[in-house]
Structures are given as C-alpha cells and as structure tokens.
N, C-alpha and C positions, 0 to 999 in steps of 0.2 A: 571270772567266777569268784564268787566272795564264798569266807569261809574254809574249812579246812580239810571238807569232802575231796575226796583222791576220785578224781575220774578215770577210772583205772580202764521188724512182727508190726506187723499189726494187731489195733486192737481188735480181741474175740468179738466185740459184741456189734458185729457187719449190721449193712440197712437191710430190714427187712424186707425193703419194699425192690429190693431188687429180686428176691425169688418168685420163680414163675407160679403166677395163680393156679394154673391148672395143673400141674406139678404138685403143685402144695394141695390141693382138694382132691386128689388120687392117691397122693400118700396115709391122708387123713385118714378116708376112707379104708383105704387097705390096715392101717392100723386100728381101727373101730373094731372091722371083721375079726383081725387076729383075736382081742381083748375078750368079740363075743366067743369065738371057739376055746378061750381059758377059761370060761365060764366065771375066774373068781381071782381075784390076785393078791399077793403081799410084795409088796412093792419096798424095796429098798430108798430110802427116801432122805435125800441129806438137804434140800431147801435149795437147791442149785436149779438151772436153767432146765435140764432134763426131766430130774425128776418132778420136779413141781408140775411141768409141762404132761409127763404123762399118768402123772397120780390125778389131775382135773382132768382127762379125757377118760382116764376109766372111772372114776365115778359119773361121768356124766353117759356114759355108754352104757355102763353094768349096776348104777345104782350103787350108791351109798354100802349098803348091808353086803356087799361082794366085793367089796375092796377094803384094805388096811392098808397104812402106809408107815413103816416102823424106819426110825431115827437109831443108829447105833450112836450114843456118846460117850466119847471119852477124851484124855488130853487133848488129845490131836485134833478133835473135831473144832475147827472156827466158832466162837460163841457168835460173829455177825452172821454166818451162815445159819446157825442154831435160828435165830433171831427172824429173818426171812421164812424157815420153814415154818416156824410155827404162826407168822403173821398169815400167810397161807392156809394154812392148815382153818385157821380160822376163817378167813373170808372167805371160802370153796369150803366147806364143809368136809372136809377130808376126814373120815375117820384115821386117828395117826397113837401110835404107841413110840413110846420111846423106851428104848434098851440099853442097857451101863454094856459096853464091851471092854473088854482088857487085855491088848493087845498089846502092851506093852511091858506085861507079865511075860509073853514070850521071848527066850534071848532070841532067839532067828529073827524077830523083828525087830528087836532092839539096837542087833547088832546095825540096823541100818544095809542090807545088801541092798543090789538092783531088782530082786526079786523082792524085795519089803512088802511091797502091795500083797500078793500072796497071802502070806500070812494074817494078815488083818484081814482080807476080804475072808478066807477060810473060816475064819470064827466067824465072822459077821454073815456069812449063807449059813451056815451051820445052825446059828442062832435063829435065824430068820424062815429057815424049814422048818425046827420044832414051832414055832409062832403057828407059820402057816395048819399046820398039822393041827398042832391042838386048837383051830380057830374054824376048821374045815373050809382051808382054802387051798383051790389046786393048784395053784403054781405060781415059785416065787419070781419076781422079776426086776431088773435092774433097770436104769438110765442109761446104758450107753447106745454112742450112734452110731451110724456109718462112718462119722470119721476119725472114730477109736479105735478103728482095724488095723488104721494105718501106722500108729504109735506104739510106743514098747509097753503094754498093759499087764504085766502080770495078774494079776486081780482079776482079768478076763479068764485065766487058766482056772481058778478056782470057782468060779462061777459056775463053766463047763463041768465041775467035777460032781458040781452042789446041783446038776439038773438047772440052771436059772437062766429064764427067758431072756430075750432084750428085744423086747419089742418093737424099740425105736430104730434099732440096728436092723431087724428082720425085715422091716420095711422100708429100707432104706434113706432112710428121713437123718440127713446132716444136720449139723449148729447150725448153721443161718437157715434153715428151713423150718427147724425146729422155732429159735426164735421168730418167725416174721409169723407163725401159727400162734405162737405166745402170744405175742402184739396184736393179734386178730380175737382171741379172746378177753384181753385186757387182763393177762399174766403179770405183775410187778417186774417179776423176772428177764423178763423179755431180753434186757437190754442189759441185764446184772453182769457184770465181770466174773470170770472160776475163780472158786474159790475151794480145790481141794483140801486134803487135808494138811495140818501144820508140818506134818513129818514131811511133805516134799519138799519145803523150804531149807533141808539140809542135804549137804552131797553124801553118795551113796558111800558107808564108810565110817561117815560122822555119828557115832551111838544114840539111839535118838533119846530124852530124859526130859522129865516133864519140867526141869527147869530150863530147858533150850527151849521146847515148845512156848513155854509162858513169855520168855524172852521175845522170841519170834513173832506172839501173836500180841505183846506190848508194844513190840516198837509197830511193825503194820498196824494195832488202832489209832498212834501218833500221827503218821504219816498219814492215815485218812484223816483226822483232824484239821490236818494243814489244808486238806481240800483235793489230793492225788484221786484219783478211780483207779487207774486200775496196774497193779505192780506186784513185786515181789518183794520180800527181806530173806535175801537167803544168809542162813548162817554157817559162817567160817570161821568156828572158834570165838576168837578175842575180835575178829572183824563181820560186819554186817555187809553186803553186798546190795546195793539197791536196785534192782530194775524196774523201771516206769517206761510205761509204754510210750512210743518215741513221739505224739501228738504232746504229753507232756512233758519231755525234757528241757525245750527250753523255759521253762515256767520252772524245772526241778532248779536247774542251774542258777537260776536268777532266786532260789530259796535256798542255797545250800547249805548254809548258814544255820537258816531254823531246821531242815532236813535232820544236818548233823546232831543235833543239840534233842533232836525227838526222838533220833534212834540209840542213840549213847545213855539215855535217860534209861532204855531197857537193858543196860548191863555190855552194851560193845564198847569197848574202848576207841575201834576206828569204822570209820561209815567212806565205803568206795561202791561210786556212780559208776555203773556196767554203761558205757554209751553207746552200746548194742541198743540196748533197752529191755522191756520185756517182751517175750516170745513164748510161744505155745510150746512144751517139750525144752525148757530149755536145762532141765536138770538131766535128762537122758543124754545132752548132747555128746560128752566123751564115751558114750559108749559103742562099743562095733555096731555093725551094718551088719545085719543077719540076707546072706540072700538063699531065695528058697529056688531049687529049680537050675 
C-alpha cells in the first residue's frame, strides 16, 4: 500500500432485478390504496432512495394539489443530497417546500447521545404537522421501510409520538424492492448510495458542531472526486476513519496516497482505512443488543 493511510457489508444499492415481479405489483398496489385512504399527505422528504420513491407515487396517485414534500435543512443535511432532491423535485413535478430546522440549537442533540435522532426528528414532525395543518393536509408521512424496524432508529419513536405515517413500512416494501420499483419508474435514485445525515458520521459522544459537520462533508466531497460511490468519513477527533464499501477497497488501497492528501485537506491530521469497509449500521455497532420477550 503506498502512502501513509493506517489500515487500521455490502453495497445498499442490490440488483433490482432480482425482486419478485408479482411481489413488487402487490405491494404497489397496496400502497396506492393506503395513499388513497390519506386522502392528502406532507411528506418528509430528504432526496434519498425512499423518499423521492414515495413523494412520485403519491403525486402520481393523489394528484399534485394533495401532496407536499418539505425538506428540513440545516448543517447536518448533505448539500449532494440537497442537490438530488431538488433535481427531483423538478423533473416529477413534486410540489416541495423547504424548512430551515435547528437542531443543533438543542444541547440534547448536540451533546451527540445514541438517542440524537430523537431530537432532530421531534423538531422536524413538529414542524412538519404545523406545515401540514396550515396547508389542510391530513397526514404527515415519512420514508422509512420494512427494513428500518430492524435497526436502532430513534427517530422512529418520534414519529409515533408526532402521529406520522410510513407508508413504505405499512406495506411492507424493503430497500431492494423499493429500489427495483424506482428503476421501473425511471427514479435517478434507484441505485443512489444513503446518504443520511452528517451527524451520523460522528461516534455517539463526539459533540456534534457545524465545524465537524463542514469537515466531514469536505473531505466525503474529496473522496467522491477521486471517483469512490459509496463510503463513509467517520470523525474521530484529529483522525478520519474511512469506510468504502468492500467492491472498492482494492482501488482505495492502490489511491491511498491521493485518499490521504483529500481527507487531510478537510482539517484531519490522520486518515485510517476501516478494512471492514462500509456497512449498513455501522455507527450503532458498539451498542447493546436490546432483546424483547
């Protein structure tokens, strides 16, 4: 390995074309019907694989005039994600608002716990019910799937608290079923890498500040530069932590060099290769195992 990177999952975006057709045209459909009995939705809407997916199925269900699709932004939100939503927003006609949130005004989410999510999503439903409210629409609704159930989601608890649907979830429709529906409609999306927000790129603990955030999302536009898809910069301080999903590692190894030289350029002084790679949940991973039952 050249260079002076410390080597200290697969990729999300599966083939569409392995999920089952008739599977995928029963789920559709069952989520058409759910959309029509909401009569009207505000849609939670960050430019990712979900949402984008069911902000175009309810306009194309319920018409334009009964749906909105509102963007919370703030530090933390990805500007390449920003960028996705609204290319969206445009070419599907999505009626779409965008909201300043400031969740970083709160110390409980500042401070970085494992409940972080919490807090941001409680402003961002809260927000998004007056929206709905003063717009007369009946019900707000999120992007998560089926297979968000299975992971540590705080942000799900808030949801439940703010009344907020999930449509994707109620009808059972996972990521690779959602994507391969994407790709049937000709979604951009389809196939896009997650791109939560910046604050999960720090361990639970670490204060989250809009100069870590700006760090974090400087060196990850580097690293896309170089030509990676799909990875993380998790920050540790004085050191960055790279995870690229393991289709790219030996391409990282054989860059490590200019790797180094892209992520130091945003203020780390050291850059170490996770040769795990990247993985779905991998910021949750030191925490307990809740078992229910």
């Amino acid at each position: 390995m050249e260079g002076d990177v410390a080597v200290a999952v697969d990729s999300t975006a599966e083939d569409p074309t392995l999920a089952d057709a008739a599977t995928l045209r029963a789920k559709r459909e069952r989520l058409a019907e759910l959309l029509r009995e909401l009569g009207s939705v505000c849609i939670g809407y960050s430019g990712g694989v979900d949402s984008v997916f069911l902000a175009c199925v309810a306009v194309e269900v319920l018409g334009p005039e009964r749906v909105l699709a509102v963007t919370g932004r703030s530090e933390s939100y990805p500007r390449v994600q920003r960028e996705m939503a609204l290319e969206c927003v445009r070419r599907f006609g999505i009626p779409h608002l965008e909201i300043e949130t400031h969740e970083l005004a709160d110390p409980r989410y500042a401070a970085n716990p494992s409940d972080r999510c919490y807090y941001c999503k409680t402003e961002l439903w809260a927000r998004l019910k007056a929206v709905a409210a003063e717009r007369g629409l009946a019900a707000v609704v999120d992007g998560s799937n089926a297979d968000d159930a299975g992971d540590w989601r705080p942000g799900m608890a808030a949801a439940r608290e703010h009344g907020v649907r999930s449509p994707l979830l109620e009808v059972g429709l996972t990521k690779r079923e959602i994507r391969a529906l994407s790709a049937q409609m000709g979604l951009p999306t389809w196939n896009q890498p997650s791109a939560p927000c910046l604050a999960s790129r720090l361990p639970y603990g670490l204060a989250v500040t809009p100069e870590r955030l700006r760090q974090v999302e400087a060196a990850e536009d580097a690293v896309r530069e170089l030509g990676f898809r799909e990875f993380r910069v998790r920050h540790h301080g004085d050191a960055a932590r790279l995870e690229i999903a393991p289709a790219e590692l030996p391409r990282a190894l054989d860059r490590a060099s200019a790797l180094a030289a892209a992520v130091r350029a945003a203020g780390f002084r050291r850059v170490l290769l996770d040769v795990q790679g990247y993985r779905r949940g991998a910021l949750n991973e030191g925490l307990p195992v809740l078992r229910v039952g």
